[in-house]
C-alpha positions as CSV (number, residue, x, y, z in Angstrom):
1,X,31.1,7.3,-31.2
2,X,33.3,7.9,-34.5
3,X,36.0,10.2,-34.7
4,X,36.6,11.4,-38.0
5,X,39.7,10.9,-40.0
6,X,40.3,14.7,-41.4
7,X,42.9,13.9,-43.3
8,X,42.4,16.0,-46.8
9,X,44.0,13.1,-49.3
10,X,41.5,10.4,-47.9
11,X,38.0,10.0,-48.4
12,X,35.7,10.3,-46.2
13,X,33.9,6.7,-45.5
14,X,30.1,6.7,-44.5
15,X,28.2,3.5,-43.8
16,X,24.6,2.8,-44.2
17,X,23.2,0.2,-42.7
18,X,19.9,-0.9,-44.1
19,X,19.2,-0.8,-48.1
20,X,15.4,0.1,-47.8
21,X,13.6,3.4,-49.3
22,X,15.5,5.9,-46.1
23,X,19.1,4.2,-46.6
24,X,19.2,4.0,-50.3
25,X,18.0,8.0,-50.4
26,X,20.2,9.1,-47.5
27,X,23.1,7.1,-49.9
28,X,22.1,9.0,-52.6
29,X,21.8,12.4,-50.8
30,X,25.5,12.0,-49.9
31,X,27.0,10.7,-53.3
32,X,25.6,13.8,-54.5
33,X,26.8,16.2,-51.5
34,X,30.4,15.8,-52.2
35,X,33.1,13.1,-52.1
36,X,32.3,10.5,-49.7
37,X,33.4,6.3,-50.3
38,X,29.5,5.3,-49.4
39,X,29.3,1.9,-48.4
40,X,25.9,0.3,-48.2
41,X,25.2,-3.0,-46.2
42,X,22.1,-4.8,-46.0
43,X,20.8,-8.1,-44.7
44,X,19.2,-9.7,-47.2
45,X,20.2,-11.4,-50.6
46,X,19.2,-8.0,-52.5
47,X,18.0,-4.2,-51.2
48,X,14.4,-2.4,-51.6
49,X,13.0,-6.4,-51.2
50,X,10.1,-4.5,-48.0
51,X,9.5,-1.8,-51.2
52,X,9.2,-4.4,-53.8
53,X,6.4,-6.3,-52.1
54,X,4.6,-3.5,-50.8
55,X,4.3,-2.3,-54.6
56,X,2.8,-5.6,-55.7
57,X,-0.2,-4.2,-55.6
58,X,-0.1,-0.9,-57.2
59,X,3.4,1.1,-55.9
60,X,1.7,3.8,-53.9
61,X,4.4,6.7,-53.7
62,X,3.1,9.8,-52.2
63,X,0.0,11.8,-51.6
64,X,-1.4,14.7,-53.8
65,X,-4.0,16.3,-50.8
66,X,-3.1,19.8,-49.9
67,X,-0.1,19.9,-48.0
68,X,-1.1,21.0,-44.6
69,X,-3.4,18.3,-44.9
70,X,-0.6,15.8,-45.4
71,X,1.5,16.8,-42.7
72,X,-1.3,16.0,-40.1
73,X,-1.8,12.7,-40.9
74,X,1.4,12.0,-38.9
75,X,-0.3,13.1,-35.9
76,X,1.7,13.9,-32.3
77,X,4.7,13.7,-34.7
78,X,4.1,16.1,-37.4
79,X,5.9,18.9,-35.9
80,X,9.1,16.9,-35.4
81,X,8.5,15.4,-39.0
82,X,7.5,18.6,-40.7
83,X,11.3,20.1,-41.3
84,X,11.9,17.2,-43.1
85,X,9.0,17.1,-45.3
86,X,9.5,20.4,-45.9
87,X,12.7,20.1,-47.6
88,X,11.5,16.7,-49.6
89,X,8.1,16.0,-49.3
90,X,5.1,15.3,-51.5
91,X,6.0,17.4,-54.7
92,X,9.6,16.5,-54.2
93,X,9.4,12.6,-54.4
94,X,7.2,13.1,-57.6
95,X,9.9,15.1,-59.4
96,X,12.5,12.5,-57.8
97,X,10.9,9.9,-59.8
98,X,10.4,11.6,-62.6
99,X,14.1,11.8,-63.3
100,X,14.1,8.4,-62.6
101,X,12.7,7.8,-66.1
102,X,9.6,7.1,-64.2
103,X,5.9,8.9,-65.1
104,X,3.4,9.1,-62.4
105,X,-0.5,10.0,-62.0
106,X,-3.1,10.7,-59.5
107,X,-5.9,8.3,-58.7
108,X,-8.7,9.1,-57.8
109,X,-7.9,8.9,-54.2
110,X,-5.7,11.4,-54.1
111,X,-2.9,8.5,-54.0
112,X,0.1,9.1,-56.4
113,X,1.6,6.0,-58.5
114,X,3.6,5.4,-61.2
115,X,2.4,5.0,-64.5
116,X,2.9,1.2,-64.6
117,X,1.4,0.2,-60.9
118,X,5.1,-1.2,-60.5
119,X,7.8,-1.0,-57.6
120,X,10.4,-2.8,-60.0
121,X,11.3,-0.8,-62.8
122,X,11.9,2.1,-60.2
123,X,14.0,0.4,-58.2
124,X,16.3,-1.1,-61.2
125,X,16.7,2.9,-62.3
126,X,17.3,4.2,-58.6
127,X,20.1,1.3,-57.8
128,X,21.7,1.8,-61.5
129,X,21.4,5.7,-60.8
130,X,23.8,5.0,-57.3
131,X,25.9,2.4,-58.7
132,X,26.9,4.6,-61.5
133,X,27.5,7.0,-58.5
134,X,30.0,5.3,-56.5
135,X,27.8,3.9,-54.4
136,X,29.0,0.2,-52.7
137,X,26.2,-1.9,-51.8
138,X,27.1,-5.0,-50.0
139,X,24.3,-7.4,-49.5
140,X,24.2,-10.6,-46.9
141,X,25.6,-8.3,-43.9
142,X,23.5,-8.2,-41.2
143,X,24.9,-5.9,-38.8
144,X,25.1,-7.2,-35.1
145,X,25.8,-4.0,-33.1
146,X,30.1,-2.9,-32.7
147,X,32.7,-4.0,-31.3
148,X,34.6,-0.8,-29.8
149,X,33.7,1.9,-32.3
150,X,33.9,-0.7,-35.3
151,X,30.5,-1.8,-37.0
152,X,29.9,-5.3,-36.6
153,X,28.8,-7.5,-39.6
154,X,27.6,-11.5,-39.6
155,X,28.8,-12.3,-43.5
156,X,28.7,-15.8,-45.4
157,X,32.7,-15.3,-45.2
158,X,32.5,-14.4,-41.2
159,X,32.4,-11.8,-39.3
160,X,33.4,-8.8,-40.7
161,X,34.6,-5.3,-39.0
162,X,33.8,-1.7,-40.4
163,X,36.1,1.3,-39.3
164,X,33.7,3.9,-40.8
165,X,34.1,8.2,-40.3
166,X,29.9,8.2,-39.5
167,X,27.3,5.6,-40.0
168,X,23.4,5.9,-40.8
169,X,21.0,3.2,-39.3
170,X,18.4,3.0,-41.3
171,X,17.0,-0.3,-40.1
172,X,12.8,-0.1,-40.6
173,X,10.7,-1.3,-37.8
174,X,9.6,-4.6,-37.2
175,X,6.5,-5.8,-39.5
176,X,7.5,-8.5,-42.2
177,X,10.2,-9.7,-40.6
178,X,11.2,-12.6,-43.5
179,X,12.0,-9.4,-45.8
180,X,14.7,-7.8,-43.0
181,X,13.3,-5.7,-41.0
182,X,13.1,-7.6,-37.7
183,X,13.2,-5.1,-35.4
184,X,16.8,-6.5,-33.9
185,X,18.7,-3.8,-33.3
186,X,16.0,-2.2,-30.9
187,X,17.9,-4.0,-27.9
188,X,21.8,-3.1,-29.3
189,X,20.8,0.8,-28.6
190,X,18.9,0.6,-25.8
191,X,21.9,-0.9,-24.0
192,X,24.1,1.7,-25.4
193,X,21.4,3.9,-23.6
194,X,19.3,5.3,-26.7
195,X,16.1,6.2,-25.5
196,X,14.0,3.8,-27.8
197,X,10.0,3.1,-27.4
198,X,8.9,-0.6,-27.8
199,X,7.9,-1.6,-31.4
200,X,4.1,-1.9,-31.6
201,X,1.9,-2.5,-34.6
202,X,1.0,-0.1,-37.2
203,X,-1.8,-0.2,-40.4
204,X,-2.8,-3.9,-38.6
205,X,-5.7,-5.9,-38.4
206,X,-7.5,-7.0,-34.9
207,X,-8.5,-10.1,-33.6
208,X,-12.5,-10.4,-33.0
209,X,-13.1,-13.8,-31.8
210,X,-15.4,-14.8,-33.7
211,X,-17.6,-18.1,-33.1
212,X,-16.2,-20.9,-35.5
213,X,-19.4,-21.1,-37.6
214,X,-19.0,-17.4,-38.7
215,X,-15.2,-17.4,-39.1
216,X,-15.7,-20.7,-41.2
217,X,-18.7,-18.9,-43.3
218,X,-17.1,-15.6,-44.3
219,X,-13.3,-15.8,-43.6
220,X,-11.7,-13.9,-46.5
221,X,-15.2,-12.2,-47.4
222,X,-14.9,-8.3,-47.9
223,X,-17.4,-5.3,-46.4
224,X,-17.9,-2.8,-49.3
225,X,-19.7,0.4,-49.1
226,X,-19.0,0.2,-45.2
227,X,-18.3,3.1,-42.5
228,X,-16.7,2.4,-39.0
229,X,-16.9,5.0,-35.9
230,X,-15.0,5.1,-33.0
231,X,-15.1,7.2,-29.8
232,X,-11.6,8.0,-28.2
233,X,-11.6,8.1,-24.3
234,X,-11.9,11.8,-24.3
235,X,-15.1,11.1,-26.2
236,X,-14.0,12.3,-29.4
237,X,-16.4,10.3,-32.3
238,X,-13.8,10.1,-35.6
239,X,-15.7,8.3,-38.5
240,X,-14.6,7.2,-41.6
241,X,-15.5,5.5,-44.8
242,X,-14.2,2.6,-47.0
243,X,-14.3,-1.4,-46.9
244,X,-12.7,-4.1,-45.6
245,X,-12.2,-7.9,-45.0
246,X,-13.2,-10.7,-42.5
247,X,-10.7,-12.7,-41.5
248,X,-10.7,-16.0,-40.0
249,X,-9.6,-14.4,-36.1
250,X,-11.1,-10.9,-37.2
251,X,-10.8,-8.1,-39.4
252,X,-8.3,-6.2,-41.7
253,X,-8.0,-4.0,-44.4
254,X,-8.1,-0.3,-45.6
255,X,-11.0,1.1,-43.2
256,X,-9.6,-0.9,-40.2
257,X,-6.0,0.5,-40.9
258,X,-7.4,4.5,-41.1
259,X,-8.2,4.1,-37.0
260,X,-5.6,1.1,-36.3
261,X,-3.2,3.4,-34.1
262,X,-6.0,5.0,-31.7
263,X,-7.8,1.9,-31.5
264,X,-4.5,-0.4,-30.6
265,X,-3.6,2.3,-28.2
266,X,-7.3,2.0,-26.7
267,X,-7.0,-1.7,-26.1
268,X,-3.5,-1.3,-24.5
269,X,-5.1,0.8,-21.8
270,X,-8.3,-0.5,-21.3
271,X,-8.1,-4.0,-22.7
272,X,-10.8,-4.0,-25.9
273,X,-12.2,-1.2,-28.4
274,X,-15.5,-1.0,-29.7
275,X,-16.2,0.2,-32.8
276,X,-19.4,0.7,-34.5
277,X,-19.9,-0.4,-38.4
278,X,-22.4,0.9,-40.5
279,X,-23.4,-1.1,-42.8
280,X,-25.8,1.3,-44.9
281,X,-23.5,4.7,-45.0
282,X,-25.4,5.9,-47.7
283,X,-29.7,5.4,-46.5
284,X,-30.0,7.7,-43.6
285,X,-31.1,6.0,-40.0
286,X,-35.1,7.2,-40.8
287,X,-35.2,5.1,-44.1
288,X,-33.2,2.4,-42.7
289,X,-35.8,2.4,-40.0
290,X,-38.9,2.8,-42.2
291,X,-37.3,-0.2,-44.0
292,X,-37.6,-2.6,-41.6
293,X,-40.8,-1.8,-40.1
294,X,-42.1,-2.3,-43.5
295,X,-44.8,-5.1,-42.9
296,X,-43.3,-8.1,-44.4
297,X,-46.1,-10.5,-44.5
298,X,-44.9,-14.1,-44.3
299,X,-41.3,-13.4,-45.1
300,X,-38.5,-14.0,-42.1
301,X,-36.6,-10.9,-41.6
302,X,-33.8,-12.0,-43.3
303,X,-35.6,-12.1,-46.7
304,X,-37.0,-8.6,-45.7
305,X,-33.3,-6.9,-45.2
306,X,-31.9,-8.5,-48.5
307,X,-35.3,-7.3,-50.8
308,X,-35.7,-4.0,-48.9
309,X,-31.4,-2.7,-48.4
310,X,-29.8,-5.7,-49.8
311,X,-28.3,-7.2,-46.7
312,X,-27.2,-10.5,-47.6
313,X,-23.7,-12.7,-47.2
314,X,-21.3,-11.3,-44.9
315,X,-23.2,-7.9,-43.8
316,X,-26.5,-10.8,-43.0
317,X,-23.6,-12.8,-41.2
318,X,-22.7,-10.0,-38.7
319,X,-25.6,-9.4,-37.6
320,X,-26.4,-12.4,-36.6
321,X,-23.0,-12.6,-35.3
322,X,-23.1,-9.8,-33.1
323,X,-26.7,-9.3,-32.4
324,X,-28.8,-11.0,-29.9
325,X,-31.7,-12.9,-30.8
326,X,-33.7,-10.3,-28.9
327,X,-32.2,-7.7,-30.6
328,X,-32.4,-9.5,-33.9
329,X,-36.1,-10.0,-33.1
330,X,-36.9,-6.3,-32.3
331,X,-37.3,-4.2,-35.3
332,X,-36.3,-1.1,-33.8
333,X,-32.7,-2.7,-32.5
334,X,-32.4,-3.9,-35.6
335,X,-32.5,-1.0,-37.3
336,X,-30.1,0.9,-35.0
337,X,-27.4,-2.1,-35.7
338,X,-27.7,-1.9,-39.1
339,X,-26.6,2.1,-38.7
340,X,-24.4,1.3,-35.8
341,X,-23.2,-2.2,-35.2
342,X,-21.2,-2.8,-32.1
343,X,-17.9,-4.7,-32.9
344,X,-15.2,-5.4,-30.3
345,X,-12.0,-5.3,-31.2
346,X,-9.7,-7.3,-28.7
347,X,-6.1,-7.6,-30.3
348,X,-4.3,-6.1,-32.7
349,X,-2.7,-8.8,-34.9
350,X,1.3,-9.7,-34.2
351,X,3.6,-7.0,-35.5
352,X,4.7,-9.1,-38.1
353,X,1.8,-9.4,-40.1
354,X,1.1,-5.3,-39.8
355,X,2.2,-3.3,-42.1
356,X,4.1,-0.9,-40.6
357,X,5.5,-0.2,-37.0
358,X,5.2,2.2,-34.4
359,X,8.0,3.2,-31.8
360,X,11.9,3.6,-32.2
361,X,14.0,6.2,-31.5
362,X,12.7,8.6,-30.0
363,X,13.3,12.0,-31.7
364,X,14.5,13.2,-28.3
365,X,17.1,11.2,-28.4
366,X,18.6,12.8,-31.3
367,X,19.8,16.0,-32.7
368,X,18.7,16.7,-36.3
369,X,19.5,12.6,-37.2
370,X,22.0,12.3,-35.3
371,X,22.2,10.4,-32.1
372,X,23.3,13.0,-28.6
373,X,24.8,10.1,-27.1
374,X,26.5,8.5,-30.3
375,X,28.3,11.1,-32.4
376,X,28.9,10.3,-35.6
377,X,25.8,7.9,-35.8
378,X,22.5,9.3,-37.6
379,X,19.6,7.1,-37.9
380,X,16.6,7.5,-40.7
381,X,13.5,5.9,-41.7
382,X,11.0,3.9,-40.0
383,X,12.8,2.8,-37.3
384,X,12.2,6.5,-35.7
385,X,9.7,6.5,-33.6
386,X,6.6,8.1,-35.8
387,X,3.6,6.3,-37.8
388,X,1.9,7.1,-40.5
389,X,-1.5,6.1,-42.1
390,X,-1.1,4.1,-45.7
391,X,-1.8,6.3,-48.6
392,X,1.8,7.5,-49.7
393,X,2.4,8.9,-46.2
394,X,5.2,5.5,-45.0
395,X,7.1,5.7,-48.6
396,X,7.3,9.9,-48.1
397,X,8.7,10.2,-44.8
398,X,11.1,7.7,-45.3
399,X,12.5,9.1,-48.6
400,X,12.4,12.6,-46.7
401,X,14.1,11.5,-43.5
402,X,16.7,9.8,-45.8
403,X,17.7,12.8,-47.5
404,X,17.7,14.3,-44.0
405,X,20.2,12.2,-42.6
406,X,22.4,12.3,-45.8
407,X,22.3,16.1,-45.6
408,X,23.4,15.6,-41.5
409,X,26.0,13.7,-42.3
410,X,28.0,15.5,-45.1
411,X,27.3,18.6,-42.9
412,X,28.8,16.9,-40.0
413,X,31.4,15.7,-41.9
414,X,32.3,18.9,-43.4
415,X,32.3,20.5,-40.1
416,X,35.4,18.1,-38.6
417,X,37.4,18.7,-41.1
418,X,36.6,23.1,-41.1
């Protein structure tokens, strides 16, 4: 795609397109890898908005769990993502923000933040760091594919034409569209050839379909102190732990996200997902049991489960919800729900309102970050195709795929002009 100018006296000019976490480190990567004129372009009024808004509630940077540990949680693409880790990953973006002028802890979690829960003070320091670099950001230029081997811009002044010597794409996925990444420039490579997998949900809720009385009731409630199992079509039983929240179509939150990418996948091949809450993780099935059958004189049952395992509100709701009245009615049922309580899960919620996506480029398609068919044009970041679980795990690859394509390119770079 780009032929290199290898004159010695000129420059040479890289453009990123895309000022989130991957093309603001891969710019950074090259103004320190030797003397390029690094032009950034992005979309939107400002860069880092996707980063801003994800920090508004408490900027989650990396992940402090052992590091083998880490790498698995990006699943079938670990192995492709694992060189790149390697060279920047947890312990890397820590010290990164560091000498940022930025001081970090560990919660409890495991999570890693910075000391002041905010995105916005280490953003201001990380664009003042590659201004004072030599680093061109140009904002309100939404690229809109090329035009020969000339990058294509839509500007308030026009259109505008970029003759750059390589160019990294580092155009996210598709979720939270209304902050840039719209997922556009899927159908510009894939008619250049790219192989590129459709964009599909990632860390998103599900519809339920839940009758109007119930999604009236507890809409916007939230399920503390809950566990969730699900069993994979080879029968595999994965289980985890945390809470979540009703919504008004069906449910979202932390515990949903941990087992969104299975469970989506399920539904796309067999329609629906079940999954089965537990709404007592910490009284094991005998006491439950022995709860329940407790004689409860003239009391209904519902009085019974909120004065013997204080079941009331939204946990009373769902049972009701999902339970026959047969079930309801029989003691021993009952008791097997409140361990186990089937939920199906029918949709995953629109890609916009996930948090991340899944699909992209596939890494097949490229060589290190650089596309085969498109010399001279890397790509970075989440438009790749990989996902990740929320925790640290989104923010890390990104930065570490960044530096990756930065390091492509001024080795590329170099190697025209040897």
């Amino acid at each position: 795609m780009h032929t290199p100018d290898t004159s010695p006296a000129r420059r040479p000019r890289v453009a990123i397109v895309g000022g989130g976490p991957a093309g603001l480190m891969a710019a950074e990567t090259l103004s320190r890898a030797g003397a390029f004129d690094i032009h950034l372009y992005d979309a939107m009024p400002s860069v880092g908005r996707k980063f801003l808004l994800a920090g508004r509630g408490g900027m989650n940077i990396t992940h402090a769990e052992p590091y083998e540990q880490f790498v698995a949680r990006y699943g079938a693409r670990a192995d492709a993502l694992q060189p790149m880790l390697d060279a920047f990953g947890p312990d890397a973006v820590r010290a990164w923000v560091h000498g940022l002028g930025i001081e970090t802890f560990v919660g409890t979690s495991g999570r890693v933040f910075p000391t002041e829960m905010k995105a916005a003070p280490l953003l201001r320091a990380w664009l003042h760091r590659l201004r004072e670099a030599g680093v061109q950001l140009h904002q309100r230029h939404r690229w809109t594919g090329w035009v020969d081997d000339a990058l294509r811009f839509e500007t308030p002044a026009g259109e505008l034409l970029v003759q750059a010597d390589a160019t990294i794409l580092a155009l996210g996925g598709a979720s939270w569209a209304r902050l840039g990444s719209d997922g556009a420039w899927l159908p510009l490579l894939a008619s250049r050839g790219i192989d590129v997998a459709p964009l599909r949900p990632s860390n998103c809720g599900f519809d339920v379909g839940w009758s109007p009385l119930f999604a009236q009731r507890y809409a916007g409630q939230p399920l503390t102190t809950v566990a969730a199992t699900w069993t994979d079509g080879a029968g595999q039983r994965v289980r985890k732990q945390g809470q979540f929240v009703v919504t008004a179509t069906g449910v979202e939150g932390s515990l949903i996200y941990a087992l969104s990418a299975p469970v989506r996948d399920q539904i796309a091949a067999q329609g629906s997902a079940v999954i089965l809450l537990d709404l007592l993780p910490d009284l094991p099935a005998e006491r439950v049991l022995a709860e329940v059958t407790r004689p409860r004189g003239s009391r209904s049952m519902s009085s019974h489960l909120q004065g013997r395992l204080g079941i009331k509100g939204v946990k009373a709701g769902l049972l009701h919800e999902c339970l026959s009245k047969q079930a309801y009615a029989d003691p021993e049922a009952l008791a097997r729900a409140l361990k186990a309580l089937p939920v199906t899960l029918r949709a995953p919620r629109p890609i916009d309102e996930a948090i991340s996506s899944a699909g992209g480029v596939a890494f097949e398609a490229l060589e290190s970050t650089m596309l085969r068919s498109m010399p001279g044009v890397f790509v970075a970041g989440e438009m790749v195709d990989w996902e990740a679980p929320t925790g640290g795990y989104l923010l890390t690859a990104c930065l570490a795929s960044g530096v990756a394509a930065g390091k492509a390119v001024a080795g590329w770079l170099a190697a025209a002009r040897a």
